[in-house]
BALO-913284 format. One record per atom (N, C-alpha, C): x, y, z; atom name; chain; residue number from 1; residue in three letters. Coordinates in pm, 1 decimal, padded with zeros to 6 digits. Each point is the difference from the previous one (the first is absolute). Last residue first. Example, Ala and Ser with C-alpha at 12.3 -4.5 7.8 and 13.67 -1.06 7.14 Angstrom:
<atoms>
@x: 01285.0 y: -00225.0 z: 00708.0 a: N c: A k: 2 r: SER
@x: 00082.0 y: 00119.0 z: 00006.0 a: CA c: A k: 2 r: SER
@x: -00077.0 y: 00109.0 z: 00073.0 a: C c: A k: 2 r: SER
@x: 00029.0 y: -00572.0 z: -00007.0 a: N c: A k: 1 r: ALA
@x: -00089.0 y: 00119.0 z: 00000.0 a: CA c: A k: 1 r: ALA
@x: 00090.0 y: 00120.0 z: 00000.0 a: C c: A k: 1 r: ALA
</atoms>
This chain:
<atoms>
@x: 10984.3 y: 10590.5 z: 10014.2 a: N c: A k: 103 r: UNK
@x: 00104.0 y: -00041.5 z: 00111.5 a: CA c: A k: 103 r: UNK
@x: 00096.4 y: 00018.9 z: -00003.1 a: C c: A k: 103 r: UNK
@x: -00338.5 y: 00076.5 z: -00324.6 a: N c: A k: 102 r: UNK
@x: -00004.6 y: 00083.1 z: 00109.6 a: CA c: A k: 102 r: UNK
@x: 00042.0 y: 00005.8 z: 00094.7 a: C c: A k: 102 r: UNK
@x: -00033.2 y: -00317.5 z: -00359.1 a: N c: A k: 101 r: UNK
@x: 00076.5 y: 00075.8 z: -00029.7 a: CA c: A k: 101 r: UNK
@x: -00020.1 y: 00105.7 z: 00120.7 a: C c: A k: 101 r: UNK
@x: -00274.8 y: -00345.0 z: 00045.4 a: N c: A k: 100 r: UNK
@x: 00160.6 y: -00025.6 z: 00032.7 a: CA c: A k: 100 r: UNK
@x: 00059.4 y: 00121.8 z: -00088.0 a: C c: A k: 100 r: UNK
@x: -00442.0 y: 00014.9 z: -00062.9 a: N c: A k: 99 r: UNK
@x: 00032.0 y: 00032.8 z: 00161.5 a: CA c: A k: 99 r: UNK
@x: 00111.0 y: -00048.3 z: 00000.8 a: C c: A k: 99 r: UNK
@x: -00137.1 y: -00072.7 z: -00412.7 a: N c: A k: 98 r: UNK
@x: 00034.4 y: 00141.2 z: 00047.8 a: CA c: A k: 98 r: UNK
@x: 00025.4 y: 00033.1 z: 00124.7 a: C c: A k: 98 r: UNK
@x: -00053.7 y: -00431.2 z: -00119.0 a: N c: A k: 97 r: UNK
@x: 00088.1 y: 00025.1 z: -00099.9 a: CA c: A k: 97 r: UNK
@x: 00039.5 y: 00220.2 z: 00058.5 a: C c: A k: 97 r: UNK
@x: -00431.5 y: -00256.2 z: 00083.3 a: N c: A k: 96 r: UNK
@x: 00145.8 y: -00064.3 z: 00092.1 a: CA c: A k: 96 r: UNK
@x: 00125.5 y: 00068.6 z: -00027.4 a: C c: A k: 96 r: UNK
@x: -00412.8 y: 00094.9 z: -00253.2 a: N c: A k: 95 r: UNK
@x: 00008.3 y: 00039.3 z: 00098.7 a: CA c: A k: 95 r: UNK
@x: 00148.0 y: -00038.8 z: 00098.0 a: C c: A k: 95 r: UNK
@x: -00082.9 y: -00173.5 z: -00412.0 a: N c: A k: 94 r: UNK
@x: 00032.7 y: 00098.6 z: -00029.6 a: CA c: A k: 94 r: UNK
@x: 00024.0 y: 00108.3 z: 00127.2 a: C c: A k: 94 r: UNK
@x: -00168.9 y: -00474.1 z: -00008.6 a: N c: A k: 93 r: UNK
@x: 00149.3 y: 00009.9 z: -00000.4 a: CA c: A k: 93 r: UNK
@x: 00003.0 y: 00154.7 z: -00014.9 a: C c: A k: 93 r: UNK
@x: -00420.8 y: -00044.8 z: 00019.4 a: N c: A k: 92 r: UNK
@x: 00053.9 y: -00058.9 z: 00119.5 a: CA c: A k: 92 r: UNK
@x: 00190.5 y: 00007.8 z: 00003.2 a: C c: A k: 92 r: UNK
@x: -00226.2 y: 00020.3 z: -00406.7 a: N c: A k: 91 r: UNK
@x: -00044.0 y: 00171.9 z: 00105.6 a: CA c: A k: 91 r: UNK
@x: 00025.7 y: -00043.0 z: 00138.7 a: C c: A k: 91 r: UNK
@x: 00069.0 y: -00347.2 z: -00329.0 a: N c: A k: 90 r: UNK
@x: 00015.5 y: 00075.8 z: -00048.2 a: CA c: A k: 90 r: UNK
@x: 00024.5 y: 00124.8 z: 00126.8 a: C c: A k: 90 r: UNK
@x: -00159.2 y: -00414.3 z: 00202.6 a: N c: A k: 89 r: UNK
@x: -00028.7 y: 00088.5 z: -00119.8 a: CA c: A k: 89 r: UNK
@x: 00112.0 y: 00081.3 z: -00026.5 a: C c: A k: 89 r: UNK
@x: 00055.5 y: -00466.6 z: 00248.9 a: N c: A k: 88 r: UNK
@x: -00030.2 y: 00112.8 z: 00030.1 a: CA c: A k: 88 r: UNK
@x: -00017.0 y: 00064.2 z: -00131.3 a: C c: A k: 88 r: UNK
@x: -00146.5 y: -00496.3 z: 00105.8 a: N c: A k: 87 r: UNK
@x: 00104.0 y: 00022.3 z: -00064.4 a: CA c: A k: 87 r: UNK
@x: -00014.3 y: 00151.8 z: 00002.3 a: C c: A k: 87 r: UNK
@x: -00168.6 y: -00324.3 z: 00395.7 a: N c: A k: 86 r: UNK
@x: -00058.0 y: 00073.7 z: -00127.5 a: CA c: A k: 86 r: UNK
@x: 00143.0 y: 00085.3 z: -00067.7 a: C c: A k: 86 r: UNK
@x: -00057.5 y: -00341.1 z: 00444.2 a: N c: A k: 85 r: UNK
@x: 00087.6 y: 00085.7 z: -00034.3 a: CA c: A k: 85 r: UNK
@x: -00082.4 y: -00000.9 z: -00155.5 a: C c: A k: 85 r: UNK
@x: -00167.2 y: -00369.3 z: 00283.9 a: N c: A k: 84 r: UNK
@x: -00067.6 y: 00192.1 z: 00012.5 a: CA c: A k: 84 r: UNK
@x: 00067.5 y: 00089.0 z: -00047.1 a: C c: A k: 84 r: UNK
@x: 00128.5 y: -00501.1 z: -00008.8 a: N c: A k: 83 r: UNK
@x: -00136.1 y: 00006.4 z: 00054.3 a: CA c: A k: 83 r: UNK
@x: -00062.4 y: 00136.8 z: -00051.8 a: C c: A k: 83 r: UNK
@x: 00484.4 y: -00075.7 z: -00058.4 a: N c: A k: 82 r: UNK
@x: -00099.4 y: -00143.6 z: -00089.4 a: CA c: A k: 82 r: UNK
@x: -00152.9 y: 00041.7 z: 00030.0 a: C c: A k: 82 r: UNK
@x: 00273.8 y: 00199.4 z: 00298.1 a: N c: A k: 81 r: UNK
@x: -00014.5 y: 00067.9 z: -00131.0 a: CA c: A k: 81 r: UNK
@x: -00024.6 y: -00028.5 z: -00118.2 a: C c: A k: 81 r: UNK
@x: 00064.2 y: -00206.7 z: 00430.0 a: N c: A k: 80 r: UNK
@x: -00099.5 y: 00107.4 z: 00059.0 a: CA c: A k: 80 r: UNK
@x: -00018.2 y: 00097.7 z: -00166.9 a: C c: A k: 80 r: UNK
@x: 00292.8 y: -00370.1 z: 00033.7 a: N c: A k: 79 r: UNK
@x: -00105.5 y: -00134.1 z: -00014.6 a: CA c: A k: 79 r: UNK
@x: -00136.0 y: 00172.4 z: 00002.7 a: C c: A k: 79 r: UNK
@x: 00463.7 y: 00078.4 z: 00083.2 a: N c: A k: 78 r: UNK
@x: -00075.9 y: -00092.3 z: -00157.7 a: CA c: A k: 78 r: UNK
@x: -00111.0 y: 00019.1 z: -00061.5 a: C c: A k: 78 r: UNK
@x: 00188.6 y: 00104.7 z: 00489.6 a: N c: A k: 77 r: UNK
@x: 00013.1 y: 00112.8 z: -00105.3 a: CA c: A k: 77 r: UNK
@x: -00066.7 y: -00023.3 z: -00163.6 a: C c: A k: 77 r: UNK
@x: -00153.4 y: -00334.6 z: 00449.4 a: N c: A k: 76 r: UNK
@x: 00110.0 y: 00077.1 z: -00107.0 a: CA c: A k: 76 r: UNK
@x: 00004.7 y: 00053.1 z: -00078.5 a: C c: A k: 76 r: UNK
@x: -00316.7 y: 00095.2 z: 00438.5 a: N c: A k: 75 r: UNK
@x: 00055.7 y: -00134.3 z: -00147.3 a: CA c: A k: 75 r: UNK
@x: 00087.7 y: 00059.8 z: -00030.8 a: C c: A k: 75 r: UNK
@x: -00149.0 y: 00310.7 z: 00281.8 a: N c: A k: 74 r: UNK
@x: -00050.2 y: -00144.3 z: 00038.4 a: CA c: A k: 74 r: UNK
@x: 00006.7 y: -00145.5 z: -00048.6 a: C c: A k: 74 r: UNK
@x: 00148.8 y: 00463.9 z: -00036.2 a: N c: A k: 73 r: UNK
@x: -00038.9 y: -00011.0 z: -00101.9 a: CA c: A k: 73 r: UNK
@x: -00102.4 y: -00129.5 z: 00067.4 a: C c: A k: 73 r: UNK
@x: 00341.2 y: 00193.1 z: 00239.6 a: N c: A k: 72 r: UNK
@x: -00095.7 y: 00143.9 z: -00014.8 a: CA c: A k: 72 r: UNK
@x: -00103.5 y: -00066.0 z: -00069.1 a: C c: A k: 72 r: UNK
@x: 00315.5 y: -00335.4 z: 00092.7 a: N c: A k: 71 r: UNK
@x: -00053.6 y: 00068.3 z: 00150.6 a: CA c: A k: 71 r: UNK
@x: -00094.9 y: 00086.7 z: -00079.1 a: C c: A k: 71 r: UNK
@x: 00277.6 y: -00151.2 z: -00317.2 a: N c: A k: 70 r: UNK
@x: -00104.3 y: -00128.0 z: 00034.7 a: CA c: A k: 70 r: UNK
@x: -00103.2 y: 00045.3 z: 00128.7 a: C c: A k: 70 r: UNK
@x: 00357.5 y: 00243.6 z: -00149.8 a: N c: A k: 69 r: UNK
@x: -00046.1 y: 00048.5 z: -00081.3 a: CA c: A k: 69 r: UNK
@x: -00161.9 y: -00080.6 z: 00029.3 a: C c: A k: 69 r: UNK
@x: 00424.3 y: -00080.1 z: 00197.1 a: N c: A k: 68 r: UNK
@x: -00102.4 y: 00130.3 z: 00062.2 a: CA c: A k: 68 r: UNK
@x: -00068.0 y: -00009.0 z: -00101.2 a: C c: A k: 68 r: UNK
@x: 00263.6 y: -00336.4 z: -00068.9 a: N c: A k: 67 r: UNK
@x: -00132.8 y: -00027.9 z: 00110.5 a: CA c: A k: 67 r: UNK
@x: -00040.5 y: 00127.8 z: 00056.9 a: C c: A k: 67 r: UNK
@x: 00290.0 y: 00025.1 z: -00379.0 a: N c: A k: 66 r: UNK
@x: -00145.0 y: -00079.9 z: -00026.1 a: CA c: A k: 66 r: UNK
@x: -00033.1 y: 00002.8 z: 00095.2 a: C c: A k: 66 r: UNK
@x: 00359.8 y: 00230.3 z: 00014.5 a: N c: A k: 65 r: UNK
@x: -00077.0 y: 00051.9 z: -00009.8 a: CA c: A k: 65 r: UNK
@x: -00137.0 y: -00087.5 z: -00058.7 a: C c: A k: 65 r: UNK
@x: 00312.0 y: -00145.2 z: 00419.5 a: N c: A k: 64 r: UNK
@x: -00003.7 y: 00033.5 z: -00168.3 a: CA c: A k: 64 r: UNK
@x: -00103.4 y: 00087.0 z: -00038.6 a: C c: A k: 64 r: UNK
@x: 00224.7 y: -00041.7 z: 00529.3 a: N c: A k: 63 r: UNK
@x: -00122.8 y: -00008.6 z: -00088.4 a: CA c: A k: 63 r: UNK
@x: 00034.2 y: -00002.2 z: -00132.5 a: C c: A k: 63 r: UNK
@x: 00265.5 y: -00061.7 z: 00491.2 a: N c: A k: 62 r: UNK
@x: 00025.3 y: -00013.0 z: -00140.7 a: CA c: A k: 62 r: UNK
@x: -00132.3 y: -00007.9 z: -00062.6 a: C c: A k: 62 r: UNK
@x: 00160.5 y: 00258.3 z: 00470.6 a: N c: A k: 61 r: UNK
@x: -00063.8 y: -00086.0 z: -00087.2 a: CA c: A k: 61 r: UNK
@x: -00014.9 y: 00020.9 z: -00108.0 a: C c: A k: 61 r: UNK
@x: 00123.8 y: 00300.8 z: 00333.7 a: N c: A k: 60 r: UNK
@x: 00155.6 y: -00115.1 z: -00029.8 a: CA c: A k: 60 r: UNK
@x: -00092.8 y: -00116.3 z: -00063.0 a: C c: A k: 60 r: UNK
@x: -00220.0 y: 00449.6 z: 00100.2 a: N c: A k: 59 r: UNK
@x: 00015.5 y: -00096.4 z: 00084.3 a: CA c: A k: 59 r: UNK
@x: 00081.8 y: -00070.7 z: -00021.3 a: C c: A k: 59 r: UNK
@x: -00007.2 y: 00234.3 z: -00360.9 a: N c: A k: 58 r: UNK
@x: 00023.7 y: 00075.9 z: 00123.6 a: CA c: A k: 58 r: UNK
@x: -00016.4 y: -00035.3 z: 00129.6 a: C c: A k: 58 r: UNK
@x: -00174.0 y: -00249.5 z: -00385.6 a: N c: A k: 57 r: UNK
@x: 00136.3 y: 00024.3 z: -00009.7 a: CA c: A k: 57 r: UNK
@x: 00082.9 y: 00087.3 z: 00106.1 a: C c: A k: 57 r: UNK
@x: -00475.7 y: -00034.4 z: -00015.6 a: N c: A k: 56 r: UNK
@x: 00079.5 y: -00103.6 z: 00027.5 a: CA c: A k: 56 r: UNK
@x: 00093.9 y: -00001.8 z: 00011.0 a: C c: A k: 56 r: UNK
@x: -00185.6 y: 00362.6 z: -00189.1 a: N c: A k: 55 r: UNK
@x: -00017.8 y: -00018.5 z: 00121.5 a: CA c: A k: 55 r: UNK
@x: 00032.4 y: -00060.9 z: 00081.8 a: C c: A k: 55 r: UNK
@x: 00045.9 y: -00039.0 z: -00485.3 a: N c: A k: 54 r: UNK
@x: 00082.2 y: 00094.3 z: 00075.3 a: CA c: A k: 54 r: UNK
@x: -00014.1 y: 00014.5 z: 00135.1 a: C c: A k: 54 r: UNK
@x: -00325.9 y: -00224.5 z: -00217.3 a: N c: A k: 53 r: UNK
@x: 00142.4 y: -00078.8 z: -00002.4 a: CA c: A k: 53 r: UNK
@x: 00095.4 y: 00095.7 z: 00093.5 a: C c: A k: 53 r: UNK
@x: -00395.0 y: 00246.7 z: -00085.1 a: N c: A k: 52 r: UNK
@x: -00040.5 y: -00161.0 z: 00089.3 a: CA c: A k: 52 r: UNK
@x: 00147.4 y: -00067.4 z: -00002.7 a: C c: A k: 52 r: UNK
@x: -00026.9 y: 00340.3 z: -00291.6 a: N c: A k: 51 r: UNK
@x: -00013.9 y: 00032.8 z: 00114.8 a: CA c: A k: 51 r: UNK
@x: 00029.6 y: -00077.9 z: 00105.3 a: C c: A k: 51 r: UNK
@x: -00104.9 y: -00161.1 z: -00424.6 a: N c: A k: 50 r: UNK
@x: 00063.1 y: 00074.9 z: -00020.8 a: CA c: A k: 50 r: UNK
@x: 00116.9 y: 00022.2 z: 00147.8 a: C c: A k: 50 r: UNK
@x: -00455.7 y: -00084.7 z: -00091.3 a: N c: A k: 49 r: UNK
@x: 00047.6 y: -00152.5 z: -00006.4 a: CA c: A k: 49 r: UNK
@x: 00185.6 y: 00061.0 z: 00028.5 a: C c: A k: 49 r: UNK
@x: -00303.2 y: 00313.5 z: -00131.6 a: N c: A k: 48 r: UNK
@x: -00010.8 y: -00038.5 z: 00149.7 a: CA c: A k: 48 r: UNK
@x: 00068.8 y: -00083.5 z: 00033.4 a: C c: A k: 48 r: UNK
@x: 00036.5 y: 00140.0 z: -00391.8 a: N c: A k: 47 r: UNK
@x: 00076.1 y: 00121.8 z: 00074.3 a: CA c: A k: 47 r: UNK
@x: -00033.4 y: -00074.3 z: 00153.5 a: C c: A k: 47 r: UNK
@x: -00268.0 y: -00163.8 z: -00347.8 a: N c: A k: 46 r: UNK
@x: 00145.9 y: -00059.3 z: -00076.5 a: CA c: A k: 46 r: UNK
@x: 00086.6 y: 00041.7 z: 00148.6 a: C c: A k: 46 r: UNK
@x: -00444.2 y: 00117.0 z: -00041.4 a: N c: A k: 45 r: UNK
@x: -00006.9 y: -00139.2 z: 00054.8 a: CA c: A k: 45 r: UNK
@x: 00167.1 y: -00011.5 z: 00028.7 a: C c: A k: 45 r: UNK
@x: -00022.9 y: 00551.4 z: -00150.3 a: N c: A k: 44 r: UNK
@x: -00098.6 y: -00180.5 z: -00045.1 a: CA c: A k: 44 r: UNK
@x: 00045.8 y: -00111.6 z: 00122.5 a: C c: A k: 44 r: UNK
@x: 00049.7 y: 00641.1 z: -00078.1 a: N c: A k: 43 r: UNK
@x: 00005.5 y: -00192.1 z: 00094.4 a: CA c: A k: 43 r: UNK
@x: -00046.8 y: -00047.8 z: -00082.5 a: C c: A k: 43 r: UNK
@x: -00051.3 y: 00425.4 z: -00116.2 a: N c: A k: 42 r: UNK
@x: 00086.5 y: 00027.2 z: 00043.4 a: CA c: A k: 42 r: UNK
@x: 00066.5 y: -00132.1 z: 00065.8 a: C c: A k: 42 r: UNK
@x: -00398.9 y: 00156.2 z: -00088.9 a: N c: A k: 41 r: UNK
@x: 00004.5 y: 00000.2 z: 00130.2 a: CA c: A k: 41 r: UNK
@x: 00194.3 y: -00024.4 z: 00006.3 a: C c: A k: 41 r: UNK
@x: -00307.1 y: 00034.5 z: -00429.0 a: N c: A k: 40 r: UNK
@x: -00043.5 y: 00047.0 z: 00076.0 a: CA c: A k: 40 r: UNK
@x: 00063.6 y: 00029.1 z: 00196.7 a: C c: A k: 40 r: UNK
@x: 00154.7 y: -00303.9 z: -00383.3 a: N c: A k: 39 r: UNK
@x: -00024.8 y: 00164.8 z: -00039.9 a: CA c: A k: 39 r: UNK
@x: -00053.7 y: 00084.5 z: 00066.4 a: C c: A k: 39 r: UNK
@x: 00091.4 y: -00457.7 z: 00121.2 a: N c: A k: 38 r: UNK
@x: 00112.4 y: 00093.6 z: -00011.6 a: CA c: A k: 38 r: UNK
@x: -00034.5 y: 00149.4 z: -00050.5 a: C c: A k: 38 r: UNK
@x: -00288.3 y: -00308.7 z: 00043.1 a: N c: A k: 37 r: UNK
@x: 00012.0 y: 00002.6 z: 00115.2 a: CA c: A k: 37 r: UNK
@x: 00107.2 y: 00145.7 z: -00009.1 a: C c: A k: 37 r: UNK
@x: -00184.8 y: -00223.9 z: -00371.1 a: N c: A k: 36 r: UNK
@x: -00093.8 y: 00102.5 z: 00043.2 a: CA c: A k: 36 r: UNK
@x: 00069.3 y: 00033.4 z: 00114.6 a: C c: A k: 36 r: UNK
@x: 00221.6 y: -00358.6 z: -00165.8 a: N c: A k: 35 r: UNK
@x: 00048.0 y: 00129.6 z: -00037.2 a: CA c: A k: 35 r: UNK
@x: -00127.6 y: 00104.2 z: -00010.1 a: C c: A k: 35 r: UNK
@x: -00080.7 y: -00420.9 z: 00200.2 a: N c: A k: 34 r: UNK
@x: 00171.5 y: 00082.4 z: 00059.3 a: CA c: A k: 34 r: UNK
@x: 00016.8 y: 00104.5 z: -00057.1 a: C c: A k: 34 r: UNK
@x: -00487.6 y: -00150.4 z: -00037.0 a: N c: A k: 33 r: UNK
@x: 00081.2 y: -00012.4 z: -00034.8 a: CA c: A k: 33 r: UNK
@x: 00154.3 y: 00075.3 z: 00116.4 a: C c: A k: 33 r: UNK
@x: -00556.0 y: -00159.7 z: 00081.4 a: N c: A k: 32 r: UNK
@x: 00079.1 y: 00125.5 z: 00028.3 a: CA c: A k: 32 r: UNK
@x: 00188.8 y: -00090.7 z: -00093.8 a: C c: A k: 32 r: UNK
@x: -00381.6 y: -00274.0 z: 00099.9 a: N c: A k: 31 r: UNK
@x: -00008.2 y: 00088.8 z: -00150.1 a: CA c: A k: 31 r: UNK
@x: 00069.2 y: 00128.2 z: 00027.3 a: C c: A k: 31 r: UNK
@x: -00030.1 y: -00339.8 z: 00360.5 a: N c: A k: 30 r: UNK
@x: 00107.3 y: -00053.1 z: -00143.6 a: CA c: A k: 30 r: UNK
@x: -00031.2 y: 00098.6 z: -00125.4 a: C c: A k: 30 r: UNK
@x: -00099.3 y: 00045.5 z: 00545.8 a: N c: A k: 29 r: UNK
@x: -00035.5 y: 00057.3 z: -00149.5 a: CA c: A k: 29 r: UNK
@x: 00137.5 y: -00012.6 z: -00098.8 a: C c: A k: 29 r: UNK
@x: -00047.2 y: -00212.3 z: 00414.4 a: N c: A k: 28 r: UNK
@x: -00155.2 y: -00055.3 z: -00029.0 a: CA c: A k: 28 r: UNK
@x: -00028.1 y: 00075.5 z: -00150.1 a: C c: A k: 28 r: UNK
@x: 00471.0 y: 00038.0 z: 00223.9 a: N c: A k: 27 r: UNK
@x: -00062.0 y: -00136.0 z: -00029.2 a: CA c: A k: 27 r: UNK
@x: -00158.8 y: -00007.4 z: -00035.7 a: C c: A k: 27 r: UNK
@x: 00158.1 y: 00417.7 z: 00158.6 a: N c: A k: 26 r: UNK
@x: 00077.4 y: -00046.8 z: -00143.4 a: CA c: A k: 26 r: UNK
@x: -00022.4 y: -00149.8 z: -00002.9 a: C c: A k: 26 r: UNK
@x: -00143.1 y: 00135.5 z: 00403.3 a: N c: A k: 25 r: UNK
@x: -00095.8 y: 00071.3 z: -00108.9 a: CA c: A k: 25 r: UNK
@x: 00034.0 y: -00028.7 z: -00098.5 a: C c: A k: 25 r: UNK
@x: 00298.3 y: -00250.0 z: 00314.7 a: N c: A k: 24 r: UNK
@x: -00151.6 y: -00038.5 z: -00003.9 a: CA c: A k: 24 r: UNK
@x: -00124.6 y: 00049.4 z: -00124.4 a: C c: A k: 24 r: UNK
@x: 00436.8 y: 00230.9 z: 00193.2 a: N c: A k: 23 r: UNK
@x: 00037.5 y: -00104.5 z: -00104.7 a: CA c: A k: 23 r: UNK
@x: -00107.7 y: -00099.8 z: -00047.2 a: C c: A k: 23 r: UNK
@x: -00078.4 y: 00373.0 z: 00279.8 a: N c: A k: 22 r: UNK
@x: 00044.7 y: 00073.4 z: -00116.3 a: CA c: A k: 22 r: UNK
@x: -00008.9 y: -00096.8 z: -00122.4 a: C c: A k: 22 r: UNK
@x: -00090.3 y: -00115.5 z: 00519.7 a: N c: A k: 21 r: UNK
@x: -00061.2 y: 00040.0 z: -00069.7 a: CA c: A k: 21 r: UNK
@x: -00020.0 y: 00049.9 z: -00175.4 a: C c: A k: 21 r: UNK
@x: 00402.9 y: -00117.1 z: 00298.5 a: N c: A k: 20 r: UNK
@x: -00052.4 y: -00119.4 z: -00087.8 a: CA c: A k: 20 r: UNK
@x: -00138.1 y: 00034.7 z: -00064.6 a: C c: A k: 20 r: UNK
@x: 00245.6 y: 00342.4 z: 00188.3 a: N c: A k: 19 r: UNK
@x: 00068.1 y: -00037.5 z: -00093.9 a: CA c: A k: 19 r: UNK
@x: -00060.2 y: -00137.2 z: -00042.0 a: C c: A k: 19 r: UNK
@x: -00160.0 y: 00213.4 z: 00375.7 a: N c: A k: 18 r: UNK
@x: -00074.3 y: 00058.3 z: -00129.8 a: CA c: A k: 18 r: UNK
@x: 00072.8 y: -00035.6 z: -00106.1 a: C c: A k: 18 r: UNK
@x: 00108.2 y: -00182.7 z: 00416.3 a: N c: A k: 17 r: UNK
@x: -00115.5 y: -00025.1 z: -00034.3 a: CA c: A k: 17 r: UNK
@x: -00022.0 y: 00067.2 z: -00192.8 a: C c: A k: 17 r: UNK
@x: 00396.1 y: 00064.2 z: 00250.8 a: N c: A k: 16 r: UNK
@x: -00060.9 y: -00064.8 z: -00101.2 a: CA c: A k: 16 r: UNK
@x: -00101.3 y: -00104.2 z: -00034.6 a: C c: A k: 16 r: UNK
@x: 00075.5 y: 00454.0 z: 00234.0 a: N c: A k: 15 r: UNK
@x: 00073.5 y: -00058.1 z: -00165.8 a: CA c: A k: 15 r: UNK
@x: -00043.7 y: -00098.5 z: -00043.6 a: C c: A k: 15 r: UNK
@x: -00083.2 y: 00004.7 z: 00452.6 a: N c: A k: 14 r: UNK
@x: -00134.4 y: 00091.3 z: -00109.1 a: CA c: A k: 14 r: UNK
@x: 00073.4 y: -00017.6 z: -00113.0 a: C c: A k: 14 r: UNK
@x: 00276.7 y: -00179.4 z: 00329.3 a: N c: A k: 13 r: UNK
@x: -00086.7 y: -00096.9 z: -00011.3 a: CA c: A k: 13 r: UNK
@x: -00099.8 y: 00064.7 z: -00096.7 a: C c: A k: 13 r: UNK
@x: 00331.0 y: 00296.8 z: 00115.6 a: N c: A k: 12 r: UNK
@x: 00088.4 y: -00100.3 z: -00099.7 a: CA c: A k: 12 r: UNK
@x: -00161.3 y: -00070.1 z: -00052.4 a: C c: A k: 12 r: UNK
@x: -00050.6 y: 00278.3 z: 00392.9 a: N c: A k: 11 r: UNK
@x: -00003.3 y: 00039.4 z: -00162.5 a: CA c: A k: 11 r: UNK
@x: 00032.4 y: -00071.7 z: -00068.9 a: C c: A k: 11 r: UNK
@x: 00048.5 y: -00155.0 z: 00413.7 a: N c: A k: 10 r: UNK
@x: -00166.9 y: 00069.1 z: -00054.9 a: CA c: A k: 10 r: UNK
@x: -00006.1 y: 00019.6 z: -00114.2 a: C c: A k: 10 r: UNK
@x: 00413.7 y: -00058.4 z: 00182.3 a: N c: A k: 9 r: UNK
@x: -00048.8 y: -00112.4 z: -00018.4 a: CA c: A k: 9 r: UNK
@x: -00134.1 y: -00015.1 z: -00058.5 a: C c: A k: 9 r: UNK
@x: 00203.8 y: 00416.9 z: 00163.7 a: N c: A k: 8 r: UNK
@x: 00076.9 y: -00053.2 z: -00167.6 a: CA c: A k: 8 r: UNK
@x: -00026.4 y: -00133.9 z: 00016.3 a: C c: A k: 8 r: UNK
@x: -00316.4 y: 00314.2 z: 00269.9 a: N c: A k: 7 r: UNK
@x: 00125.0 y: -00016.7 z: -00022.5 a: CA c: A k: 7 r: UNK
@x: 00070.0 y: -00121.0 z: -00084.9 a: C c: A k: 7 r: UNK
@x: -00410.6 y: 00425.9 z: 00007.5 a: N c: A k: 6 r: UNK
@x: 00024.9 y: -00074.0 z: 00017.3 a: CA c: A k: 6 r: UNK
@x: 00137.2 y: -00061.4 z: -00023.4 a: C c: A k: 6 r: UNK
@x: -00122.9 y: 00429.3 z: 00014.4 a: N c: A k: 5 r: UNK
@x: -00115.1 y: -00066.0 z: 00104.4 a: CA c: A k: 5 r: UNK
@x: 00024.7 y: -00164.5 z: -00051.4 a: C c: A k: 5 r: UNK
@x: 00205.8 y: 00261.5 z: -00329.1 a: N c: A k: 4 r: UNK
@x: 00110.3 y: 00018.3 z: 00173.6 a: CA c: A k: 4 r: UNK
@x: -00109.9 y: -00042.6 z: 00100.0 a: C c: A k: 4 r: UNK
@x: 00012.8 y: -00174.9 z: -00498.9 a: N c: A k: 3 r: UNK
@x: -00075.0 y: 00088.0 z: 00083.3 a: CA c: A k: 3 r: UNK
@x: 00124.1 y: -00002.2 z: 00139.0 a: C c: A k: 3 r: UNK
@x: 00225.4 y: -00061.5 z: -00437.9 a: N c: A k: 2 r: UNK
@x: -00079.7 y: -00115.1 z: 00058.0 a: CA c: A k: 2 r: UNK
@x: -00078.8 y: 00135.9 z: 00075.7 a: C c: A k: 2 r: UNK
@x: 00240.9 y: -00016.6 z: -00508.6 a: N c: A k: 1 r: UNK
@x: 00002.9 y: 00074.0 z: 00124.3 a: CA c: A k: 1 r: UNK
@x: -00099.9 y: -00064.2 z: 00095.3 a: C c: A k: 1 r: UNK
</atoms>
């Protein structure tokens, strides 16, 4: 929903300011997991990258999901879980597992 004091060029430009702000924080915290993400918020990295294509796609542009994935992640998907992706717990899957049944 945009501010009505301001007009839809204004606003668009704050989105996404704060949308690269967002993608920036998740880049500096590699110890925040996807699937902490998901359990809690319901999102991961995965959903943005996600998004992002689709977005494109709705402009009439062709994105894959590697090079969104490459946009949110800053690297490749690979190369970003070779680095910082941690194998999820037990109680992590267990959590996930229940919030999708609630859908």
């Amino acid at each position: 929903m945009s501010n009505p004091r301001l007009d839809e060029a204004m606003n668009e430009k704050l989105e996404a300011a704060a949308f690269r702000a967002l993608i920036a924080h998740l880049r500096t915290r590699t110890d925040v997991q996807n699937i902490d993400l998901m359990n809690l918020a319901g999102f991961c990295r995965n959903c943005l990258s996600r998004w992002y294509r689709e977005a494109a796609e709705a402009e009439g542009l062709a994105l894959s999901d590697a090079d969104a994935r490459e946009i949110i992640y800053g690297m490749p998907y690979k190369e970003w879980q070779a680095k910082h992706q941690k194998q999820a717990t037990p109680e992590q899957l267990a959590k996930m597992n229940e919030a999708k049944s609630g859908h």
